[in-house]
N, C-alpha and C positions, 0 to 999 in steps of 0.2 A: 567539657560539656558544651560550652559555645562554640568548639570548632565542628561538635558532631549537630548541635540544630544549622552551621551556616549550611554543612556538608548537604544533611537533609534538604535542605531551601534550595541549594543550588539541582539537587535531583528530583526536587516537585513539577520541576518543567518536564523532566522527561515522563515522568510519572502520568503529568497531567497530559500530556502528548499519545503516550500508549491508551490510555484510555481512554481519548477522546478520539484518534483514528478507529479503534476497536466500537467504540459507538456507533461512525461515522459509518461503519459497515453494517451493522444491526438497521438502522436504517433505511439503507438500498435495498437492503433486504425485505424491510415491511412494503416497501414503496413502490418496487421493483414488480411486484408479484401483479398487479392489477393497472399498471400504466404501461404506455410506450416505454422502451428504453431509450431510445433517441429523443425523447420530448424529455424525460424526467432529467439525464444529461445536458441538453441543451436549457433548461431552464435554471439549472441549478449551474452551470456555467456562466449565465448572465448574472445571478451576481456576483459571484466570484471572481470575475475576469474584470467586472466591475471597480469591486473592493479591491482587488490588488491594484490595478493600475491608479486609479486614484492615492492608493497610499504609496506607489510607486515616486509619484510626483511629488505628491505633499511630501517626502522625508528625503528623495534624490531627484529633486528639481534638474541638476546636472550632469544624470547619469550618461556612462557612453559605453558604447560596447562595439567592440569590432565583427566586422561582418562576418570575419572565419567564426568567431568565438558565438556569436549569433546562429549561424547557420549550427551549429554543435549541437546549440542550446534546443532549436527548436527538432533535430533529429531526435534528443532524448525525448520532447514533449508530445513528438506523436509517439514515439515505443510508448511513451506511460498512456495516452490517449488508450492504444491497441489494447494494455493490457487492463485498462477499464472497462472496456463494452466486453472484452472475452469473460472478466469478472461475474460484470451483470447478465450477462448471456446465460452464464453458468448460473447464477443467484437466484435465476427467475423462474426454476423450476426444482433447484436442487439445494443441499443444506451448505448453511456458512462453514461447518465443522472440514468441509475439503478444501475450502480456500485459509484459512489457517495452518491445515497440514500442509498446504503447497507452497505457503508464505516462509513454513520451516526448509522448504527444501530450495527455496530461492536462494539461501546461505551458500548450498554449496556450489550452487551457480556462481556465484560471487565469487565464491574460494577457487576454483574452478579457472576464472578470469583473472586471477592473482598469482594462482600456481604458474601458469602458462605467460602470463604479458611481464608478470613482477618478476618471477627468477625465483619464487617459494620453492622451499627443499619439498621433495614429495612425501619424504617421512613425514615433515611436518604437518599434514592433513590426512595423511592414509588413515592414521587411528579415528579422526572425528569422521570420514568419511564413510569408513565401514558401519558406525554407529548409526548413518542416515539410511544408508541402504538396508542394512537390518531392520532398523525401524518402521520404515516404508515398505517393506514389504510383507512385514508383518500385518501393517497393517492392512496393506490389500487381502493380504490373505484370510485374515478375521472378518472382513467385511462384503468377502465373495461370494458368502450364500444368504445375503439378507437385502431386506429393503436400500440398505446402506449403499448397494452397490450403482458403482458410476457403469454407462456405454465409454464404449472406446471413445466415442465424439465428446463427452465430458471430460473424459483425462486429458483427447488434445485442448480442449478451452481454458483448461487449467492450464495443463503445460504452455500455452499461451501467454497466459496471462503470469506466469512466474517467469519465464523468459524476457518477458515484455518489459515486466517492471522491475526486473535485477538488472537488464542493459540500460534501462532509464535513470539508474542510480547511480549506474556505475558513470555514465558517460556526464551526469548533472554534477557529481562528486568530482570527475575530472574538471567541468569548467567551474566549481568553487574554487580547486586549487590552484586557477589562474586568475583569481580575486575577481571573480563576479558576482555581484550582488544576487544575496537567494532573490531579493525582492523580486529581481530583473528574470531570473528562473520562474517563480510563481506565476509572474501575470503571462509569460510567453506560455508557459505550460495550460493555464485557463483558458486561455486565447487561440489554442488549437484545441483546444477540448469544443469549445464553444464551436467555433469552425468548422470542424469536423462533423461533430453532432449538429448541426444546423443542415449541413449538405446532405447526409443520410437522415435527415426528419424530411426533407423537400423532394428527394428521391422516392420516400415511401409516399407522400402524396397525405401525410396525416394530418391535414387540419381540418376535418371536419366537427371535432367537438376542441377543437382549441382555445377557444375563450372560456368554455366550462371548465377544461382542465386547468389552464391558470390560473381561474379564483376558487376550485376545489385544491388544491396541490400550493398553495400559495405559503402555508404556515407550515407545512410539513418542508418544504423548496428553502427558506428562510432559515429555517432551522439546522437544515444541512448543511447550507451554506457556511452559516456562525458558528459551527460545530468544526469543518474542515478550515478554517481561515485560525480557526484559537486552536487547532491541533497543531498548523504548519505554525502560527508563532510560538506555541511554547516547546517545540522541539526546536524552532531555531535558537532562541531562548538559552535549551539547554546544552544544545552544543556550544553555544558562547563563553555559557559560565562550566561547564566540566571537559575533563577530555575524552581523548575520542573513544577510550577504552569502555571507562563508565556507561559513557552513552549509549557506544554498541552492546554493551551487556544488557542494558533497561531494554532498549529497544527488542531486544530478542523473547524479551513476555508479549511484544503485541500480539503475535499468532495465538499464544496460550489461551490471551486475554481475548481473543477472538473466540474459539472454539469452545471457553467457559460461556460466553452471551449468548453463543446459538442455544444452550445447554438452557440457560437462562432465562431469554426472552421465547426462545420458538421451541420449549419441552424437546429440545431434540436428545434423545438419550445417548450418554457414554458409557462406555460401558466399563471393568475392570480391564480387562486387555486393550481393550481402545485407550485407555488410562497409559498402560501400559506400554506399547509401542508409541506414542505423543512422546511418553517419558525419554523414553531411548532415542530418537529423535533430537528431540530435544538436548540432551545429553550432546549427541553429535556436532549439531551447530553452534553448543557453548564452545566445543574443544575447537572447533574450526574459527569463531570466531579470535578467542583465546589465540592461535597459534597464529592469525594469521593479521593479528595487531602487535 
């Protein structure tokens, strides 16, 4: 009994992780619809880029990082950069319920880059593979003749944005395995976020109701911020205390737990088939994960 509450305790981190990035996206979502996307980025950068580097100091006064492993670090933080504004690009007119499904198929991108660099047997994914491609195109198909349906220019934004942010992890995952601190990951990835979204806010020339958006967007900005900084510690958290199996398994409901909130906060309807192909899907990326840990 006490080894299965420590077990629980140590998987409340990842628990509280999926569902507070799964939040963190309901949010951009409400937010996203009526602002800038370059100010709403850029403002909720500032304090995160903030927060991280101050706790960067305060707890690695010492830190050191070499320039190659530098230079890596912030290659993955613009792909995650890319694949946030294609996100919200997408968010800001279309439902979260695609970016969920796209976050399932990011897996076998991943699998994909481990078949091919790691030397994975190809039996060992062909079965979870086929399960994604079924599923995926089921569900295009179910969703071809209704409101549900994306333009071509929406599936590239997505496919954007899941390319973006599977090269971003894979390549942030490679410089943890040469012992760099996530912390030192977090504020560099903020810090091009912030960056980036500053140059594309002064390109667009948007400051003319600037000071109104600040003090209207201020508690919503705050919010997000506390919500993504207690996401990335309780998922570092819980890769600390579990291994990497467990983790990868938890972390495979975030998309679910996505496409439930759209369901949830914005009446977006699911249907049985919709159910259905998520399912199979789903099914795919457990075996791919599975085989490929």
């Amino acid at each position: 009994m006490l080894i299965t509450l420590l077990q629980l305790h140590k998987m409340s981190f990842l628990l509280a992780a999926v569902f507070l990035f799964s939040l963190n996206n309901v949010l951009w979502k409400k937010n996203i619809t009526n602002s800038s996307t370059e100010f709403l980025v850029c403002y909720r950068a500032t304090f995160t880029s903030l927060f991280s580097w101050s706790a960067l100091f305060l707890l690695l006064p010492e830190f050191s990082v070499s320039m190659s492993n530098y230079l890596k670090i912030t290659l993955g933080s613009v792909l995650g950069t890319i694949g946030l504004f294609s996100m919200l690009f997408f968010l800001k007119k279309s439902s979260l319920q695609w970016v969920g499904i796209y976050n399932l198929i990011g897996i076998a991108i991943t699998t994909l880059y481990v078949w091919i660099f790691e030397e994975l047997e190809l039996s060992s994914v062909l079965f979870g593979g086929i399960f994604i491609l079924v599923g995926f195109g089921w569900f295009l198909k179910i969703n071809s003749i209704n409101s549900f349906r994306l333009t071509i220019k929406q599936h590239a934004l997505l496919f954007l944005m899941t390319l973006a942010f599977s090269s971003a992890s894979l390549i942030h995952w490679k410089n943890l395995t040469h012992e760099v601190s996530p912390l030192v990951i977090i504020s560099n990835q903020e810090s091009i976020v912030f960056l980036i979204s500053l140059i594309l806010l002064i390109q667009k020339n948007k400051f003319d109701k600037i000071q109104q958006d600040i003090l209207s967007n201020f508690r919503s900005i705050a919010l997000m911020s506390f919500i993504l900084l207690a996401a990335f510690s309780s998922s570092l958290m819980g890769l600390k205390v579990t291994n990497p199996v467990v983790s990868g398994m938890i972390f495979l409901a975030s998309p679910l737990t996505t496409i439930l909130f759209s369901s949830v906060f914005f009446n977006e309807t699911i249907s049985k088939q919709n159910w259905l192909a998520i399912s199979v899907i789903s099914i795919g990326a457990f075996l791919l994960h599975l085989e490929t840990n």
